[in-house]
C-alpha positions in Angstrom: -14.9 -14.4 -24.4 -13.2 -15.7 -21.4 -14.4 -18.6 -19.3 -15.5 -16.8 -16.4 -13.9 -19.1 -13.2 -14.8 -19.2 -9.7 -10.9 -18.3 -8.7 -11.7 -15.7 -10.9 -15.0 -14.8 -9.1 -13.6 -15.1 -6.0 -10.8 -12.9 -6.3 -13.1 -9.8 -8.0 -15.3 -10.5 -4.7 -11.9 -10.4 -2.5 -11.4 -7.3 -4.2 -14.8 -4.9 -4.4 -16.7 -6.8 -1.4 -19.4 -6.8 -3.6 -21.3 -10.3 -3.7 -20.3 -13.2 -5.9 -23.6 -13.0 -8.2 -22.7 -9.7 -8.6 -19.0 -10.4 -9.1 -20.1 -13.3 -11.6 -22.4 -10.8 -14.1 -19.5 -7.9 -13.8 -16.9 -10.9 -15.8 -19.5 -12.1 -17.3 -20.7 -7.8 -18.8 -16.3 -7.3 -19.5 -15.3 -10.8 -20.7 -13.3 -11.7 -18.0 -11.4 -8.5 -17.5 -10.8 -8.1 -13.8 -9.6 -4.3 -13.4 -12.9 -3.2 -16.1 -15.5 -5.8 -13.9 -14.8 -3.8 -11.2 -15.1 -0.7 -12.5 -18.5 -1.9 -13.9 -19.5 -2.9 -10.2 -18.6 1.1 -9.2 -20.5 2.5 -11.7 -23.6 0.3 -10.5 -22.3 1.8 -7.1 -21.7 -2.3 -6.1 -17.9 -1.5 -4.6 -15.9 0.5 -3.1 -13.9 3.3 -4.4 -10.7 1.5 -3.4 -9.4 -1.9 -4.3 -9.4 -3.7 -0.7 -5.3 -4.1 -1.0 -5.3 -4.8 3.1 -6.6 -8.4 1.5 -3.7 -9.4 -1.0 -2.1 -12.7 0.6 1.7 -12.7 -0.7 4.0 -13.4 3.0 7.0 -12.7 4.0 7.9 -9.7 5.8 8.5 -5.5 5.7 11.3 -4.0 7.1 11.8 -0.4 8.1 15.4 0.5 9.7 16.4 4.6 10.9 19.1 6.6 11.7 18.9 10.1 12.3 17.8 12.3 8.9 17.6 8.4 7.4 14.7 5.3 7.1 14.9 2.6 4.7 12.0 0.4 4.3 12.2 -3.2 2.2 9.9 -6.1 1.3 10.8 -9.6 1.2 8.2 -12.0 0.2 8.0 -16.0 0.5 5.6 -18.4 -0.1 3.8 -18.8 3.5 3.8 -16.8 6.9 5.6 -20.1 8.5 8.6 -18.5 7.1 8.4 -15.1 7.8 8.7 -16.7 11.4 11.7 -18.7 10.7 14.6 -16.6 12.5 17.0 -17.2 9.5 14.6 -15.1 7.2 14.0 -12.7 10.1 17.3 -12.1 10.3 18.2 -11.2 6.0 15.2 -8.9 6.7 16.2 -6.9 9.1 20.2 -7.0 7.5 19.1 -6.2 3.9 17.1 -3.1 5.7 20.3 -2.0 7.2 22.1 -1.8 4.2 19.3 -0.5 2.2 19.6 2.1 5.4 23.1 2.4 4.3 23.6 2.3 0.3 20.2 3.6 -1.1 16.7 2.0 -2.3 17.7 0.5 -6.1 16.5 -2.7 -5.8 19.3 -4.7 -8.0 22.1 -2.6 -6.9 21.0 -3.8 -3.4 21.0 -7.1 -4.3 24.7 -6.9 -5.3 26.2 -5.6 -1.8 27.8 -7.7 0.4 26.4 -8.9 3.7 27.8 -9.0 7.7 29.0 -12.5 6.1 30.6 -11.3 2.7 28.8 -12.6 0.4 26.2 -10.4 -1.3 22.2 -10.2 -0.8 21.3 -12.4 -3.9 23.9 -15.2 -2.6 22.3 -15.3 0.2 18.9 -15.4 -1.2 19.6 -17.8 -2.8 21.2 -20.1 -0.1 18.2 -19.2 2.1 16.0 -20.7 -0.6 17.6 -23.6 -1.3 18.1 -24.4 3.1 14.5 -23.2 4.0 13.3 -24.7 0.7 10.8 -22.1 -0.2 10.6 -19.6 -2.8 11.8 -15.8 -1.8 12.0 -12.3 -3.4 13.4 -9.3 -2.1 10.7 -7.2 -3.5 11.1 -3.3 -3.3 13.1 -0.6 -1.5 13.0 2.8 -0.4 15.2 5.0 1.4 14.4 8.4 2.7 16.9 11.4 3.6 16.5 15.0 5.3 19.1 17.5 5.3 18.2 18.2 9.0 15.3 16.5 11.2 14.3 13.1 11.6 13.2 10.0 9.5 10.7 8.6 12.2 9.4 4.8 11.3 6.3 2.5 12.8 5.7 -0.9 11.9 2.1 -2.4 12.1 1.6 -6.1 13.1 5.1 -6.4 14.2 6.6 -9.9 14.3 9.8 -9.0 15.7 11.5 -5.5 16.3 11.6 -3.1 12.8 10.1 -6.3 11.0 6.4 -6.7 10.5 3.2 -6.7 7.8 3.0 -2.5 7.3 5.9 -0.5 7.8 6.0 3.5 7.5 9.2 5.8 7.0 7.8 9.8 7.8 10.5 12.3 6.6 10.4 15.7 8.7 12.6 18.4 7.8 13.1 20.7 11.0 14.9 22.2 13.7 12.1 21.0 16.4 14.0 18.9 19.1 14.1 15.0 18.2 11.6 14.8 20.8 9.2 16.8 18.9 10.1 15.1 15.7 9.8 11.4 16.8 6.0 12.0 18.5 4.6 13.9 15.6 6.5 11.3 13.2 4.7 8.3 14.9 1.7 10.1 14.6 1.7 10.5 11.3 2.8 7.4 10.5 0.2 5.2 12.3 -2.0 7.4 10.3 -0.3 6.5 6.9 -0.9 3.2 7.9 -4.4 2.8 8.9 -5.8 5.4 5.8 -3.5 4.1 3.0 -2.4 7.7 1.2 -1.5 7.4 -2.5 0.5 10.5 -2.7 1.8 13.5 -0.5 0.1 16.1 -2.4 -2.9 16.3 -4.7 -0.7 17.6 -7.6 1.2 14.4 -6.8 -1.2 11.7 -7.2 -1.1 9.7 -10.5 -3.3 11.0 -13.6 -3.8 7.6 -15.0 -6.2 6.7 -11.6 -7.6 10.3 -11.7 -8.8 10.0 -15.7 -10.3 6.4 -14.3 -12.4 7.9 -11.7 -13.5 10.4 -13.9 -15.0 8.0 -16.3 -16.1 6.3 -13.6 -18.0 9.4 -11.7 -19.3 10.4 -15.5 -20.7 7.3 -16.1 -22.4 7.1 -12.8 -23.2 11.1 -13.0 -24.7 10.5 -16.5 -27.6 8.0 -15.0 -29.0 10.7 -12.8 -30.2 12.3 -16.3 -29.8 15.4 -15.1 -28.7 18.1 -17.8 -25.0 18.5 -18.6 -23.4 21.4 -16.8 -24.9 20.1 -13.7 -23.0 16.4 -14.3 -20.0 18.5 -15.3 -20.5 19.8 -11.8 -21.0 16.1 -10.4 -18.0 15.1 -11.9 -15.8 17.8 -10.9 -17.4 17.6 -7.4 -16.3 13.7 -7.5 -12.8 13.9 -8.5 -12.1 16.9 -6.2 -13.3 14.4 -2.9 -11.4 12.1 -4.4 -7.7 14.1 -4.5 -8.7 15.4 -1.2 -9.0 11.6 0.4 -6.3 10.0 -1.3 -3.7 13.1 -0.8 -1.5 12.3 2.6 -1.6 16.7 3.4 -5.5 17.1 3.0 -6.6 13.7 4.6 -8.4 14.1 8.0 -6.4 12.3 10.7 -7.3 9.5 12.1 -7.3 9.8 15.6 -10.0 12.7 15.8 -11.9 12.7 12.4 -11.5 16.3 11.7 -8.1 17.5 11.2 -5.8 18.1 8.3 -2.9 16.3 8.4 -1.5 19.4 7.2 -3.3 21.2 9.9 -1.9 18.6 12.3 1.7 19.4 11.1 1.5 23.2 11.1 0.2 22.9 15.1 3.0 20.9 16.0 5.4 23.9 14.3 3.5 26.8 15.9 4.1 24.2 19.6 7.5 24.0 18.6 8.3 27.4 17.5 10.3 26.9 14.3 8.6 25.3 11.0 8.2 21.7 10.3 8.1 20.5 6.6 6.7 16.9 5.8 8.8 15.6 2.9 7.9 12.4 2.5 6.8 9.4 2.9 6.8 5.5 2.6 4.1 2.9 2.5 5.1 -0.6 2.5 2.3 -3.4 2.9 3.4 -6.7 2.8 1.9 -8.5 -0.6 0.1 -5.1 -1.8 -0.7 -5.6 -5.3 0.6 -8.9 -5.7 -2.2 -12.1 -6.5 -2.6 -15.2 -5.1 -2.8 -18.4 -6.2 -7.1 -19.6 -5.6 -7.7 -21.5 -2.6 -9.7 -24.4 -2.0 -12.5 -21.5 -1.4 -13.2 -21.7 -5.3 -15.2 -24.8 -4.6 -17.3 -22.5 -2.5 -17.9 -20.4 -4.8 -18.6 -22.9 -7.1 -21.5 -24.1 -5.7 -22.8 -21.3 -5.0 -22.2 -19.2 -8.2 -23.2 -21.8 -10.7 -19.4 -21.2 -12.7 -17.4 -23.9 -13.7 -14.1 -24.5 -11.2 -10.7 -24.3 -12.3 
């Protein structure tokens, strides 16, 4: 069995929000395992459904360029938020973005164009690394096309113009007037940023996290001890809330509590008189996914938790 730490403590609290003696007993009950101790804190209904990603730590910054039927978004991490302030780093942001804008989203290809000063991304990345003298990454990339319509970005937390800590590309494929296009397209994209869709549509979301809820919601269903067909029901009942609040189309919007987005976008059609189709979408978040190293916090936790440091 693993040595349960209190990095390790402090990161599954980081995580569920659930408190650290809780957090220690869940490693403690799956020897250490971090993604199964906090599924054993759900099923004793001691976190949230969703991993709190708005909490990983990895800096740097998210770009998200447009043009037209276009939008590129790109992540480029360093080692501390200093840099993402350093104007040299800034500015391979926001010209990797533009020619992610330009060529297309495959990370390594991307790293092989040239820059405005003709050498290529990963030459300078690696100049930048050795003259700011910190560790970078260009992460990801995604670039989004309609055949007619707009590709409508917002960044939230903006340090500087297109550059910031969430950035949102919204494909809409229309005829609607640009003006039409760009308000809904905000719209929608302030609300992809605040309630963190996983996919467009239901059918779209992955079937890996859907068979782990349902374990989850059976496992939590089967404690009621009520008889089968009814935690059949439960279960189905669960999973069904939970395609419907993780779906980008059947989420209610955020800035009235009651709408379908897809209601939202069919208004703003019927307003416009011609149809509006919401292709797509992109999500960056600066550091989603990625760990940190353990703070000095682990001390804290320490003390408080009884586990050994490390």
């Amino acid at each position: 069995m693993a040595e349960v730490t209190a990095a390790m403590v402090k990161d599954l609290r980081e995580k569920s929000g659930a408190g650290m003696m809780d957090c220690k007993k869940a490693l403690n009950e799956t020897a250490g395992d971090m993604d199964a101790a906090l599924d054993w804190l759900r099923t004793k209904g001691l976190a949230a459904a969703q991993k709190k990603s708005s909490r990983t730590a990895a800096e740097g910054l998210v770009g998200v360029a447009t043009s037209g039927t276009k939008g590129a978004a790109v992540e480029v991490n360093s080692e501390t938020d200093f840099v993402a302030k350093n104007d040299q780093f800034q500015q391979f942001v926001r010209e990797v973005t533009q020619i992610a804008l330009a060529t297309g989203g495959d990370v390594e290809a991307l790293k092989a164009e040239a820059m405005p000063s003709g050498t290529t991304v990963s030459e300078v990345l690696t100049n930048n690394i050795a003259t700011i003298g910190e560790n970078q990454s260009l992460r990801r990339a995604k670039r989004l096309e309609v055949s007619k319509g707009a590709v409508v970005s917002y960044v939230h937390n903006q340090a500087s113009p297109g550059l910031g800590k969430i950035g949102v590309l919204v494909a809409l494929e229309s005829d609607a007037s640009e003006e039409v296009l760009q308000g809904l397209g905000k719209q929608l994209a302030m609300h992809i940023a605040a309630a963190f869709p996983k996919a467009l549509n239901e059918n779209d979301l992955d079937e890996g996290e859907i068979e782990r809820e349902r374990a989850i919601a059976t496992e939590k269903a089967g404690e009621s001890g009520k008889p089968a067909d009814i935690i059949a029901k439960m279960v189905e009942g669960s999973i069904a809330k939970y395609r419907k609040e993780h779906a980008l189309v059947s989420q209610l919007f955020v800035m009235d509590g009651k709408t379908k987005i897809s209601d939202v976008v069919a208004k703003a059609a019927k307003d416009a008189g011609t149809e509006i189709k919401l292709v797509d979408y992109v999500r960056f978040q600066l550091g989603e996914g990625i760990e940190k190293e353990a703070s000095d916090f682990a001390a804290e936790v320490a003390a408080a938790s009884g586990v050994a440091p490390k």
